[in-house]
LUMKELO-842149 format. One record per residue (C-alpha): residue number from 1; residue in three letters; x, y, z. Coordinates in Angstrom, 3 decimals. Example, Ala and Ser with C-alpha at 12.3 -4.5 7.8 and 13.67 -1.06 7.14 Angstrom:
# LUMKELO-842149
+-----+-----+----------+----------+----------+
|   n | res |        x |        y |        z |
+-----+-----+----------+----------+----------+
|   1 | ala |   12.300 |   -4.500 |    7.800 |
|   2 | ser |   13.670 |   -1.060 |    7.140 |
+-----+-----+----------+----------+----------+
This chain:
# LUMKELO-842149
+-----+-----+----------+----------+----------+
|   n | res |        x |        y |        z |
+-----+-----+----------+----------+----------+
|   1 | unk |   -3.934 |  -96.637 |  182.609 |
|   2 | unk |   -6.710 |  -93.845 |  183.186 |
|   3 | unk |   -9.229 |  -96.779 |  184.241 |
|   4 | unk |   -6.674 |  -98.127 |  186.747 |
|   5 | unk |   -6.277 |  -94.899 |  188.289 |
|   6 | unk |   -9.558 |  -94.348 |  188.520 |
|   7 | unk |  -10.498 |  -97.636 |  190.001 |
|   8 | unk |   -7.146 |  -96.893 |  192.702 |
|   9 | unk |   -8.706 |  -93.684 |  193.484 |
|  10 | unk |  -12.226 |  -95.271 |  194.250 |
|  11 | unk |  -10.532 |  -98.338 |  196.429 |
|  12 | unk |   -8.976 |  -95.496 |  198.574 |
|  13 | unk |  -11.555 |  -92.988 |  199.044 |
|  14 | unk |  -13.934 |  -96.273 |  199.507 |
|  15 | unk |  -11.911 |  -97.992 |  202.434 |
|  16 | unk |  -13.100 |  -97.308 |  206.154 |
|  17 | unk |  -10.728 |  -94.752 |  207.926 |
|  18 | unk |   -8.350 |  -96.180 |  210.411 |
|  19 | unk |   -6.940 |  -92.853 |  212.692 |
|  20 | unk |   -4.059 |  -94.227 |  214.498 |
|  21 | unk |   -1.387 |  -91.979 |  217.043 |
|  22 | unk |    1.797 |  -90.985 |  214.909 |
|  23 | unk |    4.589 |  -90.214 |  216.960 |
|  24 | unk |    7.539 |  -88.692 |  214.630 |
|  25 | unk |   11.120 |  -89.781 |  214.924 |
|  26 | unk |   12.716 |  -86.655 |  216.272 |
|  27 | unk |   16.622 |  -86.538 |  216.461 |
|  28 | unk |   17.371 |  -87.201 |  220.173 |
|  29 | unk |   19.665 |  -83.594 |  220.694 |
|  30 | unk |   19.103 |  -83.484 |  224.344 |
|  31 | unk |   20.106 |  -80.146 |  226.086 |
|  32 | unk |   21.491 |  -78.666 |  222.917 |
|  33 | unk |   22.620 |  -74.971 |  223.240 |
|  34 | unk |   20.562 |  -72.235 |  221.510 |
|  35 | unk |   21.889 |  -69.067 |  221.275 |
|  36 | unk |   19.928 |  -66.095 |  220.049 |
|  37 | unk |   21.940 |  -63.153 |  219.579 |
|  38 | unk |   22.276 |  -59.460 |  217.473 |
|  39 | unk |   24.876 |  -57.785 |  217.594 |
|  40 | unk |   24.331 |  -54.170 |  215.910 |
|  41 | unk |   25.298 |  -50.275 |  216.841 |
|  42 | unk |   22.953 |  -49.071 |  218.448 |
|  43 | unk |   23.655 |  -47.041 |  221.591 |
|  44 | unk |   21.053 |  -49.411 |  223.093 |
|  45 | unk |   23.004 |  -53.015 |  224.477 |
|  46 | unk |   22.802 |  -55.783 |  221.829 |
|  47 | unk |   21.311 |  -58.865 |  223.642 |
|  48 | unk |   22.576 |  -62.424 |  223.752 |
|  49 | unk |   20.321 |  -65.149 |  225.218 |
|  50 | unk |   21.523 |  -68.692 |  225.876 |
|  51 | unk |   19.232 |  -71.711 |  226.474 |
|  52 | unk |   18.762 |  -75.444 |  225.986 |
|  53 | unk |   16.773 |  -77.154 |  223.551 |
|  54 | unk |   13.751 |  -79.302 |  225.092 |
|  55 | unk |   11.387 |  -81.956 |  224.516 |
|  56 | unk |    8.037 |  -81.292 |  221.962 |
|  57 | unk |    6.213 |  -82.838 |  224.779 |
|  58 | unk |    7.450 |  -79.757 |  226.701 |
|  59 | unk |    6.958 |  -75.928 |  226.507 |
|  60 | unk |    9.463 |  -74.368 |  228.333 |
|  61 | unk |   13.369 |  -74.127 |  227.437 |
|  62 | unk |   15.834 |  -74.055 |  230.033 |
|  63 | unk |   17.949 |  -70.751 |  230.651 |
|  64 | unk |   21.766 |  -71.578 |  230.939 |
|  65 | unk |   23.438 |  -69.046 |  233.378 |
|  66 | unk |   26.455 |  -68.119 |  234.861 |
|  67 | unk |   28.205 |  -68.676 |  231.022 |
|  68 | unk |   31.105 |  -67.014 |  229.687 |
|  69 | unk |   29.845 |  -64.156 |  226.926 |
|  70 | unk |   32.282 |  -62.392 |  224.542 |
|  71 | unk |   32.185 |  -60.515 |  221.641 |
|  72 | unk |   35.242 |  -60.413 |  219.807 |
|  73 | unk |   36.280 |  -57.617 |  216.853 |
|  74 | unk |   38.392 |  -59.034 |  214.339 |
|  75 | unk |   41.826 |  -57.634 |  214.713 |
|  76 | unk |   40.839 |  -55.380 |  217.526 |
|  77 | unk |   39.014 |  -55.512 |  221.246 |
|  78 | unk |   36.818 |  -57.779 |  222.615 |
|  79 | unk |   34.188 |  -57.150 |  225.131 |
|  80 | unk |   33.084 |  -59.715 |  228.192 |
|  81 | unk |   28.695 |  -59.355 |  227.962 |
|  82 | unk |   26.929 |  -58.993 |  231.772 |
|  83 | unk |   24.544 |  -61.013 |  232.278 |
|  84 | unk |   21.287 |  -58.767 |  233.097 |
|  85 | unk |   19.146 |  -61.258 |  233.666 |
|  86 | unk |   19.052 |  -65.290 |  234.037 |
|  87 | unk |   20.539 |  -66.202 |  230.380 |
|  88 | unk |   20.784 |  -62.994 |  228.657 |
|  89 | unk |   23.776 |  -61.245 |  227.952 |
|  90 | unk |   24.388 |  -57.590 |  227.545 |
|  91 | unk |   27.148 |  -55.296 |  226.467 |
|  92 | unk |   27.737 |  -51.471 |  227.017 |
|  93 | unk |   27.108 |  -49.685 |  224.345 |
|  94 | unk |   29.383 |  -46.639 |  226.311 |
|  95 | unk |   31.975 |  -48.826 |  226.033 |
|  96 | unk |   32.204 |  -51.429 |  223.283 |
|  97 | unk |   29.617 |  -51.235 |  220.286 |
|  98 | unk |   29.276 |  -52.023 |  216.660 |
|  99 | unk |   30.973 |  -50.344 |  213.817 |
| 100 | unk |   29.782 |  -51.154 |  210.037 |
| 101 | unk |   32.628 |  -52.370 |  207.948 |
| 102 | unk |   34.021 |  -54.732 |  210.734 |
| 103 | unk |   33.896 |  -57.964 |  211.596 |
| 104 | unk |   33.190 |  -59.626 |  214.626 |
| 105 | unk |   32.286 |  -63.009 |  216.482 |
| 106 | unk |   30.722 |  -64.417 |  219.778 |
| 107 | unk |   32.651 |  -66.412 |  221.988 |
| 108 | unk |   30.898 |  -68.714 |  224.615 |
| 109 | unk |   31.938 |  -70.882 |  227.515 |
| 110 | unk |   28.939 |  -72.868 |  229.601 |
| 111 | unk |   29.198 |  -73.308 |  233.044 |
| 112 | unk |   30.067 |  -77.008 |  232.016 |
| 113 | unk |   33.006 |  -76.300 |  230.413 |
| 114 | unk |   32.040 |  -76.975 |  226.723 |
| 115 | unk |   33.165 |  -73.697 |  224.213 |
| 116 | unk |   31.419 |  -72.673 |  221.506 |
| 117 | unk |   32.224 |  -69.863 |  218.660 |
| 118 | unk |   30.676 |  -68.141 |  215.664 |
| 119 | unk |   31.755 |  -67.770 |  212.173 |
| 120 | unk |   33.026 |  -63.693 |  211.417 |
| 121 | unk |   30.237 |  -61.741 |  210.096 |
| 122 | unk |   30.676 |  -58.425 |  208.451 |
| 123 | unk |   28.706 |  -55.498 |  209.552 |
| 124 | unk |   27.019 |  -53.462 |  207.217 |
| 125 | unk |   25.455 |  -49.591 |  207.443 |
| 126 | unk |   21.613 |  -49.652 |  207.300 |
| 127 | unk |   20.248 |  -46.926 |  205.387 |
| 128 | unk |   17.716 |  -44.500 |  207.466 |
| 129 | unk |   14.104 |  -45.190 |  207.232 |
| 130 | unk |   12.183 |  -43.051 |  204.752 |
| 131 | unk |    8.892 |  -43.191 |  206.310 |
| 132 | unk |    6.387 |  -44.977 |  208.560 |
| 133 | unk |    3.494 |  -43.922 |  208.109 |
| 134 | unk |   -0.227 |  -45.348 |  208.684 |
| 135 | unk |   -3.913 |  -45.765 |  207.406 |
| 136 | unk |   -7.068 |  -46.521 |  208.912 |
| 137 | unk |   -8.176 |  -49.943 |  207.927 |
| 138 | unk |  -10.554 |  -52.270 |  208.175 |
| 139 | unk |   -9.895 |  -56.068 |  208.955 |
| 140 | unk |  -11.919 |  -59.410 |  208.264 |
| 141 | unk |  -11.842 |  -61.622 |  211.290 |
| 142 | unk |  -10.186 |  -65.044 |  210.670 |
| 143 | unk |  -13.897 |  -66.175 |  211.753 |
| 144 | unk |  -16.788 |  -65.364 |  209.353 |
| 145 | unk |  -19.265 |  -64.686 |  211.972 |
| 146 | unk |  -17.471 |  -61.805 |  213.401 |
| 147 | unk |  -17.620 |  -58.058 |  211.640 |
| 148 | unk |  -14.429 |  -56.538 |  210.320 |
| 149 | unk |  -12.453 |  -54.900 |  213.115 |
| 150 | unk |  -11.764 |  -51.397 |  212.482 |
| 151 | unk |   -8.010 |  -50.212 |  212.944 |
| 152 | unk |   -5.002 |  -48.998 |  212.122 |
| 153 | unk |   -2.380 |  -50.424 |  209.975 |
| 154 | unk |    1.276 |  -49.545 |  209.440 |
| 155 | unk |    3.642 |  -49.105 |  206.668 |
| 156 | unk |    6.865 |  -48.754 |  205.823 |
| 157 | unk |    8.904 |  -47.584 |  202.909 |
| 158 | unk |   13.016 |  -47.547 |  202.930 |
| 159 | unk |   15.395 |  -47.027 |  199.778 |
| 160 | unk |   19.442 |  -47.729 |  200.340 |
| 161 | unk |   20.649 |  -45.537 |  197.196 |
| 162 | unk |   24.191 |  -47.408 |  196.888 |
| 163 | unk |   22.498 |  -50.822 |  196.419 |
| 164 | unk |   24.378 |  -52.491 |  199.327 |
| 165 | unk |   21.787 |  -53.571 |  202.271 |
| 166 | unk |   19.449 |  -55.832 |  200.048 |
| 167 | unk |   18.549 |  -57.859 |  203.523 |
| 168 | unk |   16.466 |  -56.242 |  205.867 |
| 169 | unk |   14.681 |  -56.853 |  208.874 |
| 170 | unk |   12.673 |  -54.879 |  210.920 |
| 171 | unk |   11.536 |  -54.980 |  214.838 |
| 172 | unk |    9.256 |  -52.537 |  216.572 |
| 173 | unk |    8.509 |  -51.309 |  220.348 |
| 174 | unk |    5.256 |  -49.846 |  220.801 |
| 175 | unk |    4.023 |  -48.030 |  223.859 |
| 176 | unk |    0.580 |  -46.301 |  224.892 |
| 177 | unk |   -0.884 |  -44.358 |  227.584 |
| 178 | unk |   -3.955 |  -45.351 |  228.847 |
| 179 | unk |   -5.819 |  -44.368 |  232.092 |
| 180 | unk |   -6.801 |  -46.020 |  235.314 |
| 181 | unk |  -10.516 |  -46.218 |  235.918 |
| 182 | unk |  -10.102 |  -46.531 |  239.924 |
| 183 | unk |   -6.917 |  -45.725 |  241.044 |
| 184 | unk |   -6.048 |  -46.334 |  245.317 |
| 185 | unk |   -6.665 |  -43.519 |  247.223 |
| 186 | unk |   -6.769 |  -45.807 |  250.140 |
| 187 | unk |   -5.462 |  -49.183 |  251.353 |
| 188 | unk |   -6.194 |  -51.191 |  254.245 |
| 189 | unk |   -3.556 |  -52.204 |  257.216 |
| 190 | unk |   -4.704 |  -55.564 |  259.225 |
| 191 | unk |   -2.135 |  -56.404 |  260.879 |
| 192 | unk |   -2.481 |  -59.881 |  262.535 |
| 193 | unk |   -5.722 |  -60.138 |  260.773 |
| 194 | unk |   -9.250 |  -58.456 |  261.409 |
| 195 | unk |  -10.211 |  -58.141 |  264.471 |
| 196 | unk |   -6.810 |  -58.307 |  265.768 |
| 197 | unk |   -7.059 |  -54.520 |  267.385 |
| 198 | unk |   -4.693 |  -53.259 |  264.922 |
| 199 | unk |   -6.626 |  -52.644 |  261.875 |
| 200 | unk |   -6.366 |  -49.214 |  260.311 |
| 201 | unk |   -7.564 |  -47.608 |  256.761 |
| 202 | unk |   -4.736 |  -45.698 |  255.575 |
| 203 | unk |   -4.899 |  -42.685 |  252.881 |
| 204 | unk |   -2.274 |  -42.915 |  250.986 |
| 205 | unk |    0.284 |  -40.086 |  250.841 |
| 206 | unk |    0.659 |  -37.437 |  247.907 |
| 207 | unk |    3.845 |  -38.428 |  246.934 |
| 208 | unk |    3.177 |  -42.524 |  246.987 |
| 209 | unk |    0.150 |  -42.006 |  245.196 |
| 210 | unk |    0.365 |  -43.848 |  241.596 |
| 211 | unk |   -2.268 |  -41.814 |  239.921 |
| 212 | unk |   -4.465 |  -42.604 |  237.155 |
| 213 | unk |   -1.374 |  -42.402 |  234.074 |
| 214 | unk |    0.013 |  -45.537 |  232.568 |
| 215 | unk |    2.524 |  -46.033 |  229.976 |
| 216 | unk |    2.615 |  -49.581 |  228.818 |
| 217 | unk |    5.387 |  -50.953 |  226.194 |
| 218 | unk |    5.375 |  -53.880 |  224.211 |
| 219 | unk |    8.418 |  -55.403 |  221.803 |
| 220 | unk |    6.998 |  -57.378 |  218.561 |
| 221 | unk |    7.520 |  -60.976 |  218.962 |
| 222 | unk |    7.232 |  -61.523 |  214.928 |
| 223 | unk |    9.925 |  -61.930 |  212.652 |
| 224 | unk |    9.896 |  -59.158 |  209.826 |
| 225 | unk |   12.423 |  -59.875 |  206.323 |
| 226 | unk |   12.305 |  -58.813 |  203.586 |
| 227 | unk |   14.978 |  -58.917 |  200.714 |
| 228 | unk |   15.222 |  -56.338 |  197.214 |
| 229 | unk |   17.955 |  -59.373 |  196.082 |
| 230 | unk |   16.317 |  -59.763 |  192.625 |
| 231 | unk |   14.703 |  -56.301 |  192.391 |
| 232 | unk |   16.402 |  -53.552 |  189.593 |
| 233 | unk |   16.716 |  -51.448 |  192.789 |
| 234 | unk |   17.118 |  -51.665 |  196.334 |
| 235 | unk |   13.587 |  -50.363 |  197.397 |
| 236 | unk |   11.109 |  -51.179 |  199.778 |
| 237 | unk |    7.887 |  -49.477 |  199.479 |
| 238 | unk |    4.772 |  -49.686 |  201.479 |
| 239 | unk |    5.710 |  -52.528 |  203.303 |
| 240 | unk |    2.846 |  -53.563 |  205.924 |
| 241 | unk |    4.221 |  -53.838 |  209.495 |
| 242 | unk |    1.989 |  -53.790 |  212.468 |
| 243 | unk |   -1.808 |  -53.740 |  212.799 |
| 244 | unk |   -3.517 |  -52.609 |  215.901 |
| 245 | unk |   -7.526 |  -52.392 |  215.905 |
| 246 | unk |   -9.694 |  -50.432 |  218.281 |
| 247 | unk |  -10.120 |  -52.798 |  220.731 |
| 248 | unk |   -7.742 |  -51.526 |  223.029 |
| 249 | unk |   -6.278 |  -48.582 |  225.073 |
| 250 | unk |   -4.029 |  -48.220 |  222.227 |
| 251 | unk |   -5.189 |  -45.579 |  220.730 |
| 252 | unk |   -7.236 |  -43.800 |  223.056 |
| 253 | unk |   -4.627 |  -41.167 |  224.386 |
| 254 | unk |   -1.135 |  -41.167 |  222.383 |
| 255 | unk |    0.441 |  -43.614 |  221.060 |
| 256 | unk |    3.661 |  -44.338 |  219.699 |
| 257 | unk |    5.788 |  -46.826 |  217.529 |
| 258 | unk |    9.787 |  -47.049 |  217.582 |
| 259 | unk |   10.789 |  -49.303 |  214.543 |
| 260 | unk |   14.353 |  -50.529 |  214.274 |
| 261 | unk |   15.545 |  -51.562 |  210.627 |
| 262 | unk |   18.680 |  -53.786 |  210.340 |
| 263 | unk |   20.763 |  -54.495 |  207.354 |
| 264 | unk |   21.411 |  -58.177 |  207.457 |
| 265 | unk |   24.352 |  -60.617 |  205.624 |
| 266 | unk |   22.583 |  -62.708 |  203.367 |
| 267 | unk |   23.581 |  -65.898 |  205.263 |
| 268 | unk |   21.564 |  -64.531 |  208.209 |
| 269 | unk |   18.938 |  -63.498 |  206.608 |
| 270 | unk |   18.491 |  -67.132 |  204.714 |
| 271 | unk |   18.404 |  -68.698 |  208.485 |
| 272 | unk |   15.746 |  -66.173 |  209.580 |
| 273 | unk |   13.760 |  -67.314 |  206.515 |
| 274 | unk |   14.054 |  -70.667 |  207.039 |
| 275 | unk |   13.037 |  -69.709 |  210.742 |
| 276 | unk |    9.792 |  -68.086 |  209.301 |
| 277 | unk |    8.918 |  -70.665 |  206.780 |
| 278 | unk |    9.049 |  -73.303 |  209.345 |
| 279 | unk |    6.817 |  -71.511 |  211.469 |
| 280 | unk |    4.492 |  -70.498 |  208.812 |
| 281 | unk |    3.760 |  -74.082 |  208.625 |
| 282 | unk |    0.390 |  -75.138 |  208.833 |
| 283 | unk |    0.591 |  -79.186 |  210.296 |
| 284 | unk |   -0.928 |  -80.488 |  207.243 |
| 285 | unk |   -0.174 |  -83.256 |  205.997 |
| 286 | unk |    1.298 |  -82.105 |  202.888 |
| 287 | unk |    3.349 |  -79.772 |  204.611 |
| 288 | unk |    7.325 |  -79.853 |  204.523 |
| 289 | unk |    8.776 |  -81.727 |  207.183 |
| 290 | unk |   10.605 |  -79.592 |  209.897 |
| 291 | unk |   14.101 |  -80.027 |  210.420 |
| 292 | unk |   17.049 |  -79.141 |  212.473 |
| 293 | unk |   17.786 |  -75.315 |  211.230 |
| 294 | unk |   21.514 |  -74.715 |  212.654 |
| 295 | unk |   23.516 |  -71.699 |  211.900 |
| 296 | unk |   26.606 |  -69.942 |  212.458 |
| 297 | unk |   27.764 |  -70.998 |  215.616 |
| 298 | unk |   30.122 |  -74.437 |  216.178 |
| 299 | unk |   32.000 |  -76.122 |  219.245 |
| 300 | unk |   35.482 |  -74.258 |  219.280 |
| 301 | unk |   36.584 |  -77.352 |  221.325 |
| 302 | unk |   35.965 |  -79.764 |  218.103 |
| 303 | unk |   33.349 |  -82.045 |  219.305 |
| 304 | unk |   30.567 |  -83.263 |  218.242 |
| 305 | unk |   27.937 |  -80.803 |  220.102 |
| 306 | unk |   25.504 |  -79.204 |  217.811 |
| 307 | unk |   24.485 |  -75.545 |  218.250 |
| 308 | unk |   20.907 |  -73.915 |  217.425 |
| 309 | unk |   20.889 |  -70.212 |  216.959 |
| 310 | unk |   22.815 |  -67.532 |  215.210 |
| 311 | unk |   25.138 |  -65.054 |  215.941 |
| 312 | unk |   23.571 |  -62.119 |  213.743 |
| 313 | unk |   25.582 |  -59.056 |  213.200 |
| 314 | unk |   23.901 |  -56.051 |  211.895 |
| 315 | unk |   23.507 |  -51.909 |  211.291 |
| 316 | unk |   20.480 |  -50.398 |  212.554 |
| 317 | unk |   18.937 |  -47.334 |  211.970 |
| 318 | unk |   15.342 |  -46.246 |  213.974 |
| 319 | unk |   12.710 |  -44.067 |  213.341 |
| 320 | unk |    9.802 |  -43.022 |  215.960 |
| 321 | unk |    5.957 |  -41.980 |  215.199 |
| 322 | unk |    3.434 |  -40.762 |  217.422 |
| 323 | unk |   -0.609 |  -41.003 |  216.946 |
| 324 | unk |   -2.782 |  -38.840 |  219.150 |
| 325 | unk |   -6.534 |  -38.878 |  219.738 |
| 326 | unk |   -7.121 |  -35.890 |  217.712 |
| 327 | unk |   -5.497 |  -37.462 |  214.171 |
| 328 | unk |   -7.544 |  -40.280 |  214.175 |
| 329 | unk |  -11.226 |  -39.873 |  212.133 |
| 330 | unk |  -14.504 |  -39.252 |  214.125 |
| 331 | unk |  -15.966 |  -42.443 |  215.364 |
| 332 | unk |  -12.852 |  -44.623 |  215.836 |
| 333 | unk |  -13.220 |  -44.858 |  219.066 |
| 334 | unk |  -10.849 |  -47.221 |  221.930 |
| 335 | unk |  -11.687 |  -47.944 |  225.617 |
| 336 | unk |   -9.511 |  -45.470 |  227.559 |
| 337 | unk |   -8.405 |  -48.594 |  229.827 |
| 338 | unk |   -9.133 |  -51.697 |  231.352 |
| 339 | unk |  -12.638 |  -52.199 |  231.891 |
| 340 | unk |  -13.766 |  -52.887 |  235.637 |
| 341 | unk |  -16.233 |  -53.453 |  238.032 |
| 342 | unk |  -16.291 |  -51.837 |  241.453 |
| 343 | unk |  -18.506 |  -52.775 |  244.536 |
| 344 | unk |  -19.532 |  -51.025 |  247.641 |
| 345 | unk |  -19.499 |  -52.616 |  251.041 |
| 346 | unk |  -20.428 |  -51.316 |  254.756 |
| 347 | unk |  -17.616 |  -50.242 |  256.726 |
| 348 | unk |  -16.589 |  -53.609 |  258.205 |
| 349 | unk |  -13.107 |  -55.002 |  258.592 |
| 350 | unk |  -14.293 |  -58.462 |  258.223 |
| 351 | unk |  -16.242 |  -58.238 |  255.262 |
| 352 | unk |  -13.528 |  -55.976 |  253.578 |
| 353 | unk |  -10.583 |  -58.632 |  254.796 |
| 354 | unk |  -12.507 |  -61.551 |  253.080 |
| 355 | unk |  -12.944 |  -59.202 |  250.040 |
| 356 | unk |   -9.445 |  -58.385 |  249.166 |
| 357 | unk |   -7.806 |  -60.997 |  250.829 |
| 358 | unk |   -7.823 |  -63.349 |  247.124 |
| 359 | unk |   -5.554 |  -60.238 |  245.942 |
| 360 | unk |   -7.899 |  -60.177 |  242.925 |
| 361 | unk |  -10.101 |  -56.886 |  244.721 |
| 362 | unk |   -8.626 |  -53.697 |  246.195 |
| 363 | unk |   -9.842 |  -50.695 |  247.866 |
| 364 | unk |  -10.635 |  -47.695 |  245.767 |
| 365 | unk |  -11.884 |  -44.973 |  247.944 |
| 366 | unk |  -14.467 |  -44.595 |  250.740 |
| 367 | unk |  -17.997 |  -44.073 |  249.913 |
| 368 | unk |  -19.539 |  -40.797 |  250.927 |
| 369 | unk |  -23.523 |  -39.775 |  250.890 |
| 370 | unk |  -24.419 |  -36.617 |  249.734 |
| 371 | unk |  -23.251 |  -34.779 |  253.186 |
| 372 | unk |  -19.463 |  -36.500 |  252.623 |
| 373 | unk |  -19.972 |  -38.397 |  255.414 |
| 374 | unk |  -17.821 |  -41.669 |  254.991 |
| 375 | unk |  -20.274 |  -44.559 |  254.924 |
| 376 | unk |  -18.570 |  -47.455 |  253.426 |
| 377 | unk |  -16.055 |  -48.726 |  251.014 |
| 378 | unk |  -15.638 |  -48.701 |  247.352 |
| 379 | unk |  -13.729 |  -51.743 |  246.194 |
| 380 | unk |  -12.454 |  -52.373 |  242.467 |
| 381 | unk |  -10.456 |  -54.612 |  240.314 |
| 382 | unk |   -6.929 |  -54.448 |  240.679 |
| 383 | unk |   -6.075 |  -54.073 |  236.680 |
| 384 | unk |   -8.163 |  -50.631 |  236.804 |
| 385 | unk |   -6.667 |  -49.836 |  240.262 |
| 386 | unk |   -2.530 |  -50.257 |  239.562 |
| 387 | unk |   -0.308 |  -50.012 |  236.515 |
| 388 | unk |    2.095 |  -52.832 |  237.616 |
| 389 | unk |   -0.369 |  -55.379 |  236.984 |
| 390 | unk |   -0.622 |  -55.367 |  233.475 |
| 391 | unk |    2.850 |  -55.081 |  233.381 |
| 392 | unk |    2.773 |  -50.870 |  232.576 |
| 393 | unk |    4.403 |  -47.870 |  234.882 |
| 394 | unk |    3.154 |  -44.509 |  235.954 |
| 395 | unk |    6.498 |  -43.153 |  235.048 |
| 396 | unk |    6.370 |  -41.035 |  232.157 |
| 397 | unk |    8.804 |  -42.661 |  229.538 |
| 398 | unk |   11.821 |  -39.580 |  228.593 |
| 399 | unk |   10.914 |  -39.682 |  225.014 |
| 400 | unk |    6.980 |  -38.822 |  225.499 |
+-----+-----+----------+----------+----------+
């Protein structure tokens, strides 16, 4: 039997590759509802977001608005969600929000008529965050030719005394202040074009002027679980969150991290895991094959319509921390912003028209000689000239 092996093993690895296209039989659920919702009780809304499934071929999921969004307590009110934007669904927190020790469900009806509900799910109290705390790490690059990155990495550590949460999750807003290299002091008028008679170089008033202070905020996009199920107690200690290296304006001026910690039912938290397994996945061949992962959420009108998505219900409790400059080591080092080029040009409406006109270069400031005589131009990249364009504001958040 060993010989045969053997020889079976040689006649495979001995045979000239054939690499032919595999195209996987995918179950044909065309336009089937997704709903990704949490419902939790925070004074913050809770967020519901309705789409449609789409193709693999494809990258982009289609938005379903103009639906029907409740959220229903059992035994008690229920509460009709706004929709804030194209497919997501808010409530008021001022005037319908979640309690721990009651039940509740989503109710949804598409603009085509079809109804859909979720099964009850129990909220339960989160305990309060211990600590988050941080240490500054270094990181090997996934590629061996680069050096280690030098940064700062994130922990967490939680304890629920009365043994009840067991399910956790965790999400995390982080926002930064960074500064604008060449903010507009001036900005060009053309009217009808250059040349047109019209053209004019306008300072820009005190009170329009954005200023060189942006405070950008990002939400994590990565799904953090955890589970003390089979631990003696329900602990979680040191847990690794978020790592940010010095490669950005993170950490140049302040910094800080809001983390939100949810106690979850252990049905959701089994469908988030499956959700992270899945895409944990690394296309080998060897590799489990995906499937359909449905949850909690069913056609209330009995047909056969499948539903992807949960209805998650869940406490949450937050905690905030703050890094400035002056607690990080000597040496660590960040850019204070984007990094840009500027350019000078002589004082002519035509060359400065073709310059900007690819909205990709704006004006800075004039250019002065040593007498402050105006003598031409300075023009810049927009990222180190606005906040808005990387998606920041020079409104100073209420919490800094």
């Amino acid at each position: 039997m060993k010989y045969f092996l053997n020889l079976f093993f040689l006649i495979i690895i001995s045979t000239p590759a054939c690499i032919e296209p595999f195209e996987p039989e995918v179950a044909t659920y065309d336009s089937t509802p997704v709903v990704d919702a949490l419902f939790s009780d925070d004074d913050k809304p809770s967020r519901v977001t309705l789409s449609r499934s789409f193709p693999y071929s494809e990258d982009k999921a289609t938005l379903v608005e103009g639906a029907r969004v409740l959220i229903e307590e059992e035994g008690g009110p229920s509460s009709t969600l706004n929709e804030s934007q194209p497919g997501i669904y808010q409530n008021d927190p001022a005037q319908f929000r979640g309690e721990a020790g009651k039940r509740y469900r989503l109710l949804i009806q598409t603009p085509d008529g079809n109804r859909f509900e979720s099964a009850w799910e129990l909220m339960k109290s989160a305990p309060a965050i211990e600590d988050v705390y941080f240490e500054v790490k270094s990181r090997i690059p996934d590629d061996p030719n680069l050096n280690p990155v030098k940064g700062l990495q994130f922990y967490l550590n939680t304890t629920d005394a009365e043994n009840n949460t067991k399910y956790y999750r965790w999400e995390f807003e982080e926002t930064w202040k960074y500064l604008l290299q060449f903010p507009e002091h001036i900005r060009a008028d053309f009217g009808d074009g250059p040349g047109g008679g019209d053209d004019q170089i306008i300072d820009i008033p005190f009170d329009e002027f954005e200023g060189s202070e942006c405070w950008k905020t990002v939400q994590s996009t990565q799904l953090f679980i955890a589970t003390t199920e089979n631990l003696t107690e329900d602990i979680i200690k040191d847990l690794p969150l978020h790592f940010i290296d010095n490669s950005t304006s993170r950490m140049y001026i302040r910094y800080s991290l809001l983390v939100k910690q949810y106690a979850l039912s252990e049905n959701y938290y089994e469908f988030l895991r499956k959700i992270v397994e899945s895409n944990q996945a690394t296309g080998s061949l060897f590799d489990p094959i995906p499937n359909e992962i449905f949850g909690n959420i069913r056609s209330a009108d009995g047909k056969d319509i499948p539903v992807l998505g949960y209805f998650g219900v869940a406490g949450v409790r937050s905690q905030r921390i703050f890094v400035n400059r002056e607690d990080l080591p000597r040496g660590f080092g960040a850019p204070f912003g984007p990094r840009c080029t500027n350019d000078t040009i002589d004082l002519d409406f035509q060359t400065l028209y073709t310059r900007i006109r690819p909205e990709q270069i704006t004006l800075h400031d004039y250019n002065r000689n040593l007498f402050g005589n105006i003598i031409g131009y300075i023009l810049t990249e927009i990222p180190c000239a606005r906040c808005a364009v990387l998606e920041a504001t020079n409104e100073k958040p209420d919490f800094w």
